[in-house]
C-alpha positions in Angstrom: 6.1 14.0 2.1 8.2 12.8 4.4 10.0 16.4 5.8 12.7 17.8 8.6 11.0 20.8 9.4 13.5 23.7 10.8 16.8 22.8 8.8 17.7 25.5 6.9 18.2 23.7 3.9 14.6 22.9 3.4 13.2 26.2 2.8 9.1 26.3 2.5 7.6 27.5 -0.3 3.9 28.9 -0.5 2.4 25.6 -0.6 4.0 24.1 2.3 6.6 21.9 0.1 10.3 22.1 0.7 12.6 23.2 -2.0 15.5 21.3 -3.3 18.3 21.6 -0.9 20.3 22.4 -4.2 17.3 24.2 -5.8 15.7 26.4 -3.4 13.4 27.7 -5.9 11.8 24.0 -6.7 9.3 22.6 -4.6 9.4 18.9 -4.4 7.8 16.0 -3.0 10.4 13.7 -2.9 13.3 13.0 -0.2 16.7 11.1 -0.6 16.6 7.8 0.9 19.5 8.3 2.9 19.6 11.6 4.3 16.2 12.4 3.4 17.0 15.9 2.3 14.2 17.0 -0.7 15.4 16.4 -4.1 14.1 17.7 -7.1 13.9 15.9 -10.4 17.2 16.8 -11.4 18.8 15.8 -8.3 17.2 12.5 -8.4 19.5 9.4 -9.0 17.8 6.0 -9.2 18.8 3.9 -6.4 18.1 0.4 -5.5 15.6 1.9 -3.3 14.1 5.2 -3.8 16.1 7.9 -5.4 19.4 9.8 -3.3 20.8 13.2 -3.8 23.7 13.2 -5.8 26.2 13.7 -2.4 24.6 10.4 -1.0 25.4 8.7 -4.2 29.2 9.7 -4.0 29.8 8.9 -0.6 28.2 5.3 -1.1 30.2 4.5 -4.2 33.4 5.0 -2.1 32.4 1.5 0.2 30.3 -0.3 -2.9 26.9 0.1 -1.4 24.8 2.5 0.1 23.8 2.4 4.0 20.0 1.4 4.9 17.5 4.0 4.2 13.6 4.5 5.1 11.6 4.1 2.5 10.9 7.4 0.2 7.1 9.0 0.4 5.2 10.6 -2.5 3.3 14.3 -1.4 0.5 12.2 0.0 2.7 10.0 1.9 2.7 6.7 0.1 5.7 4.3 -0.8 7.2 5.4 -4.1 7.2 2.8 -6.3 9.3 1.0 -8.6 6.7 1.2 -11.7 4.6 4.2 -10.3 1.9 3.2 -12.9 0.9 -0.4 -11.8 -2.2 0.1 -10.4 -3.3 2.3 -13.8 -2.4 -0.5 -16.3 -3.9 -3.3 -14.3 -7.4 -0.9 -14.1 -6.8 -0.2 -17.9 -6.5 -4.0 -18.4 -9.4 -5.0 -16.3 -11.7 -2.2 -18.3 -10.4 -3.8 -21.3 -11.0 -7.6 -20.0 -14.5 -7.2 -18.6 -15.5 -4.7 -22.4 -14.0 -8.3 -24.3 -16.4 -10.3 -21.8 -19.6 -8.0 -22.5 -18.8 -8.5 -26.2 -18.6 -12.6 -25.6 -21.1 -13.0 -23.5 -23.6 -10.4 -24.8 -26.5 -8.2 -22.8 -27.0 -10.7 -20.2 -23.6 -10.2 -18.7 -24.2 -6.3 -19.1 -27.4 -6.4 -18.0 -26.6 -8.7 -14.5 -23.9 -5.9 -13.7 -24.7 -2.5 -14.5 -26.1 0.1 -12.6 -29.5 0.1 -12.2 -32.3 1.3 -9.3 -35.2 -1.0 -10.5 -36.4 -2.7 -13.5 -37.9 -6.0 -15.2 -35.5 -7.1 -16.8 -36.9 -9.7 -19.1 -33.6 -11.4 -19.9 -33.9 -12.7 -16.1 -37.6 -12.8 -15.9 -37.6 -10.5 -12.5 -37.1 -7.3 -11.1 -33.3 -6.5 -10.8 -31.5 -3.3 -9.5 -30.2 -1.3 -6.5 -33.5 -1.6 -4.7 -33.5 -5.1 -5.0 -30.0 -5.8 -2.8 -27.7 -5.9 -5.7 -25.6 -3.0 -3.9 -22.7 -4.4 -6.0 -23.8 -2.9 -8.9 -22.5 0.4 -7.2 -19.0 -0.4 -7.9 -18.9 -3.4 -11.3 -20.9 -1.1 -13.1 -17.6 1.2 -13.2 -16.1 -1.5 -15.3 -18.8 -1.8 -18.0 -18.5 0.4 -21.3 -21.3 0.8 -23.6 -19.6 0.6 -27.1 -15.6 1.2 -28.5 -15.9 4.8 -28.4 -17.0 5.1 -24.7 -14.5 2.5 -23.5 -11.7 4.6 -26.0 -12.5 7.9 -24.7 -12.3 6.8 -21.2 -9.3 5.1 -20.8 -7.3 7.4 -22.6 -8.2 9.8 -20.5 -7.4 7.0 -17.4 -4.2 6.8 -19.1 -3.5 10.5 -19.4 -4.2 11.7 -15.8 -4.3 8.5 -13.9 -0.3 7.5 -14.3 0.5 11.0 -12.3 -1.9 10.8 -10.1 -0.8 7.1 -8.5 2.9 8.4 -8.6 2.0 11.2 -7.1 0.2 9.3 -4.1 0.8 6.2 -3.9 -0.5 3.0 -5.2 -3.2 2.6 -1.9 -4.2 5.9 -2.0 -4.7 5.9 -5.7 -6.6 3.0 -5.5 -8.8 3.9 -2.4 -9.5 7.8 -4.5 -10.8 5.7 -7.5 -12.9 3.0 -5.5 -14.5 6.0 -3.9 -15.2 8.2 -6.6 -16.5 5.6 -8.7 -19.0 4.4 -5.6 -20.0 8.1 -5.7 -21.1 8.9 -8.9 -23.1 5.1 -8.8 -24.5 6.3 -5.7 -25.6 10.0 -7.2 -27.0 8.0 -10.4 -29.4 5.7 -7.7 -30.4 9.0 -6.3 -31.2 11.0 -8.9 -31.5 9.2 -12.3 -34.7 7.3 -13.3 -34.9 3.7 -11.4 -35.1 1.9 -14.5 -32.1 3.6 -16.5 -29.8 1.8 -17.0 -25.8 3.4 -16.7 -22.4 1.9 -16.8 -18.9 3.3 -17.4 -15.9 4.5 -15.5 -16.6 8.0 -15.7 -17.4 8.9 -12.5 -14.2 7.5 -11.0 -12.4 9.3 -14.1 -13.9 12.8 -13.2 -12.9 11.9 -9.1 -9.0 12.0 -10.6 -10.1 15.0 -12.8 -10.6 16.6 -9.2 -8.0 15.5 -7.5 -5.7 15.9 -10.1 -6.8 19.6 -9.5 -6.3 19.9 -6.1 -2.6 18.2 -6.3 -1.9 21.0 -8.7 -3.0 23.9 -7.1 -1.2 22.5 -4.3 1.9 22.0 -5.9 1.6 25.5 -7.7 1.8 23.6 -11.4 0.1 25.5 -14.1 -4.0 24.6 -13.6 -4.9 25.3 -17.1 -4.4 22.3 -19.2 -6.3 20.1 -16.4 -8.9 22.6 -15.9 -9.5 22.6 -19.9 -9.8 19.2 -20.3 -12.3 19.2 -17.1 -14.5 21.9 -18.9 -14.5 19.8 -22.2 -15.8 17.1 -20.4 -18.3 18.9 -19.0 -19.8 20.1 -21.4 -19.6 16.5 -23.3 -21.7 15.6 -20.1 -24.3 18.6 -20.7 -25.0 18.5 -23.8 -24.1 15.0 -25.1 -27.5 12.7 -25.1 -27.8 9.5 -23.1 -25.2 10.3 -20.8 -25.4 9.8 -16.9 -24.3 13.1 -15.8 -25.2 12.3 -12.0 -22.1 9.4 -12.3 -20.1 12.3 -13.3 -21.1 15.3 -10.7 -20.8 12.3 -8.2 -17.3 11.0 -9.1 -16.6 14.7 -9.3 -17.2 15.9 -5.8 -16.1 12.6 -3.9 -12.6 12.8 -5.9 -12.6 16.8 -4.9 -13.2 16.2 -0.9 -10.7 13.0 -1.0 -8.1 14.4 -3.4 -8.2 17.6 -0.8 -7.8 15.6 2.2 -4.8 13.5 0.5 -2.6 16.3 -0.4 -3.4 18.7 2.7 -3.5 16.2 5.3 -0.7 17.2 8.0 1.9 14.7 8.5 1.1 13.6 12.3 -2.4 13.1 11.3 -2.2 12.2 7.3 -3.7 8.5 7.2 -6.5 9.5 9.8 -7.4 12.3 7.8 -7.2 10.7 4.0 -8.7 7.3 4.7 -11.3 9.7 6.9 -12.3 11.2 3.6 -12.7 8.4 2.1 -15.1 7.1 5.2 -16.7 10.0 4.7 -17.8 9.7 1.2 -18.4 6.1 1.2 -21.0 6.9 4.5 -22.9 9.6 2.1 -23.1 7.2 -0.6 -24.8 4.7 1.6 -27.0 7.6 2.7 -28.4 8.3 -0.6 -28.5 4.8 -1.7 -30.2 3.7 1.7 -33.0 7.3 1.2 -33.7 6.0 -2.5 -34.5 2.7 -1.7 -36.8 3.7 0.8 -38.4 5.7 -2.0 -38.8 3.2 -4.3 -40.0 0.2 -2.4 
């Protein structure tokens, strides 16, 4: 967030957030677009851009209009948006699209786009996979489902934790966290998984906002318990539940941890270095492990 360090109406809390300059004791992420002093919830009024404190709003309904005003930032330092859940309804809809396509077009569609190391495929007539150049399959199989129950499960759970998490930071950095995670947990399944099984499903970008959705709240100092529930559930649906790809999972898992960190903590002078570093990061280990298992394979 955007911050005045040193007034004394921005007291710091334990997490490094100021506290409502009406609400000492609330911790907030948001500033007033006009004299960017932290608002909480309560003190937010909808503006034409932004939100402003409720002294703002009274001084600009005197003239008519409201002075101009930099642009509000979430706790990661992204724009605030006017529908902070865009970018989680277009990836619902384009899950949903591409599970109407797979049921159109059948196991050749599937089959041309889902992750997999190496394999005959015999609806091609070849050898298809990972190993074979078709890196893409890192980041469409993401947007494959295997049936209405995995699809179902999945973007609920999108739904659920995914909204916050873009308004939270930002519809690039929300985007760029589920790009990565989901390139992750492909790049984990190459590694580790059997080079001709087959895997698909946005799981493994899921369980990266499952891990940054913990590291926001910790940060923010929100009660851990529901998230961290909902985590173990799923992990144990991974263990124990039979033809799952758990490497997608750990994979998605860690990359959304290291990113989601780096996002949240980031200092201000150095914030975009540092988040879209991550996310360099990451994407450089999944080309390491994609780049050691082809070298094993072939």
């Amino acid at each position: 967030m955007d911050q005045v360090p040193g007034s004394p109406q921005e007291p710091q809390g334990a997490s490094g957030l100021p506290g409502c300059y009406r609400h000492p004791d609330r911790e907030t992420g948001i500033t007033c677009t006009r004299c960017e002093r932290p608002i909480c919830p309560e003190c937010m009024i909808s503006a034409s851009v932004g939100f402003q404190c409720p002294e703002c709003v009274r001084e600009g309904s005197g003239t008519g209009h409201a002075p101009a005003a930099n642009q509000p930032r979430t706790v990661a330092g992204g724009a605030v948006a006017a529908d902070p859940r865009l970018v989680t309804k277009i990836l619902v809809g384009l899950n949903l699209a591409l599970f109407m396509v797979q049921q159109v077009v059948g196991d050749r569609f599937t089959d041309q786009y889902a992750m997999l190391g190496q394999a005959f495929v015999p609806e091609f007539g070849s050898v298809e996979g990972v190993a074979e150049g078709q890196w893409y399959r890192l980041i469409t199989a993401a947007f494959l489902h295997g049936g209405i129950m995995h699809i179902a499960f999945n973007m609920l759970s999108l739904w659920w934790i995914g909204g916050p998490l873009e308004a939270a930071l930002g519809r690039v950095r929300y985007v760029a966290l589920y790009l990565v995670s989901a390139i992750a947990g492909s790049a984990l399944t190459y590694l580790l998984a059997e080079q001709n099984q087959r895997s698909l499903g946005a799981s493994g970008a899921i369980f990266g906002l499952f891990g940054a959705t913990a590291i926001l709240m910790r940060r923010l100092n929100y009660d851990m318990r529901p998230v961290i529930v909902l985590l173990a559930i799923n992990l144990l649906i991974t263990a124990f539940w039979p033809n799952i790809a758990w490497q997608a999972h750990v994979g998605g898992l860690v990359g959304g941890v290291i990113v989601g960190y780096a996002m949240v903590h980031a200092p201000r002078e150095r914030r975009s270095l540092i988040q879209f570093g991550s996310c360099a990061l990451v994407l450089i280990a999944a080309v390491v492990m994609v780049v050691v298992r082809t070298g094993q394979i072939t």
